[in-house]
C-alpha positions as CSV (number, residue, x, y, z in Angstrom):
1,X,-13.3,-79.4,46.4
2,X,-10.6,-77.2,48.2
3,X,-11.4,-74.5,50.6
4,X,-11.1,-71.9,48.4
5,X,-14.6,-73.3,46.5
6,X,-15.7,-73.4,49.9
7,X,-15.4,-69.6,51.1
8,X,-16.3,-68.4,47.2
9,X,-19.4,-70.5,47.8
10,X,-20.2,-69.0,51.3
11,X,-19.0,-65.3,50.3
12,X,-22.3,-66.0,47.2
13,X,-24.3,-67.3,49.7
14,X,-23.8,-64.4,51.9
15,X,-24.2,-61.8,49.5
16,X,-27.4,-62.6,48.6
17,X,-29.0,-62.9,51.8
18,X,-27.5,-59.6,52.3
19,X,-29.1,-58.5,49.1
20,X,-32.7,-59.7,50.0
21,X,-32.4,-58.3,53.2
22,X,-31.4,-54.9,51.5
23,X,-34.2,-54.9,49.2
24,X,-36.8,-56.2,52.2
25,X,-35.7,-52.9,54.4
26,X,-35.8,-50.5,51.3
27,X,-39.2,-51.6,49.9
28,X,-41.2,-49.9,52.1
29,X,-39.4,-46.2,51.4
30,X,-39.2,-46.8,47.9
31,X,-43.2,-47.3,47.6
32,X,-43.6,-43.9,49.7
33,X,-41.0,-42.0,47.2
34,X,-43.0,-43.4,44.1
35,X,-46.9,-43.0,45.7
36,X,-45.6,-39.1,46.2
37,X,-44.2,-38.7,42.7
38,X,-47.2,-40.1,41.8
39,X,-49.5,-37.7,43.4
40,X,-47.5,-34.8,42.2
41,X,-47.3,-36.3,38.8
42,X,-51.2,-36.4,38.7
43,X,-51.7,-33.0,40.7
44,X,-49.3,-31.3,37.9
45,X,-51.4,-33.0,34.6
46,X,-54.4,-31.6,36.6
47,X,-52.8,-27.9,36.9
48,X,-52.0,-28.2,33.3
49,X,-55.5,-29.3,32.7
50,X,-57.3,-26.8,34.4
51,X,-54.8,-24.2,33.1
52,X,-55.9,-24.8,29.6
53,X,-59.0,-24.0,30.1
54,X,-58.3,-21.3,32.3
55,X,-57.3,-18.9,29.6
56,X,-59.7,-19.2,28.1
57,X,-61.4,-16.9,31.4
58,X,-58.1,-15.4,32.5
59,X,-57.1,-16.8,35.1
60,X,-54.1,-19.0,36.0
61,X,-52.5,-21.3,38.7
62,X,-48.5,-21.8,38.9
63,X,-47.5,-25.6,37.8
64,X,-44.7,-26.2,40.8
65,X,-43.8,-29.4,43.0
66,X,-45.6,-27.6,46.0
67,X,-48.6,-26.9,44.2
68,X,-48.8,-30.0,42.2
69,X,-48.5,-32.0,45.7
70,X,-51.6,-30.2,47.0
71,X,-53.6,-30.7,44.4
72,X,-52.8,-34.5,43.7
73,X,-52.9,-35.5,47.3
74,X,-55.7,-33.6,48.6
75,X,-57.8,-33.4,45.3
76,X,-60.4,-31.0,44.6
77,X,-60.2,-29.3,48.3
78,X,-56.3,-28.7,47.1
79,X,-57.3,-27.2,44.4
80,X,-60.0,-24.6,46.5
81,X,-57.1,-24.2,49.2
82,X,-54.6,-23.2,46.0
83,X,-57.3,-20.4,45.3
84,X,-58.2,-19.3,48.1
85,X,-54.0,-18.5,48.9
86,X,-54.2,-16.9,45.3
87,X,-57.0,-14.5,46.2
88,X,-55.7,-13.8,49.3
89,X,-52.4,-12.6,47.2
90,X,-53.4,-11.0,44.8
């Protein structure tokens, strides 16, 4: 083998460490950034939910990230804290 095969071999070697070691420090953000679409993904089907019933007595609450984050990460007290704001509004 010449050196050349050598450094290729190393300059491999090298690179993936580098990439395991990439993907050990982002793991832990990436989770966070998925858990918190998650939430805001199941906070906006629950808007949506409760909207479609909700015309049904006239009333309606805005489907938008902030809202959709409240309600999916603090649940049903979200969801009073999202009306009480709208009463105190309107």
């Amino acid at each position: 083998m010449a050196w050349a095969d050598y450094t290729t071999l190393l300059a491999y070697g090298a690179g993936i460490i580098l990439f395991f070691f990439l993907i050990r420090v982002l793991y832990s953000p990436i989770k966070v950034v998925l858990r918190i679409g998650y939430t805001a993904i199941v906070g906006a089907l629950a808007l949506w939910a409760i909207n479609l019933v909700g015309n049904v007595f006239g009333f309606h609450f805005p489907v938008n990230l902030v809202t959709a984050l409240i309600t999916g990460y603090l649940g049903v007290p979200g969801l009073g804290l999202i009306v009480a704001v709208k009463a105190l509004v309107q």
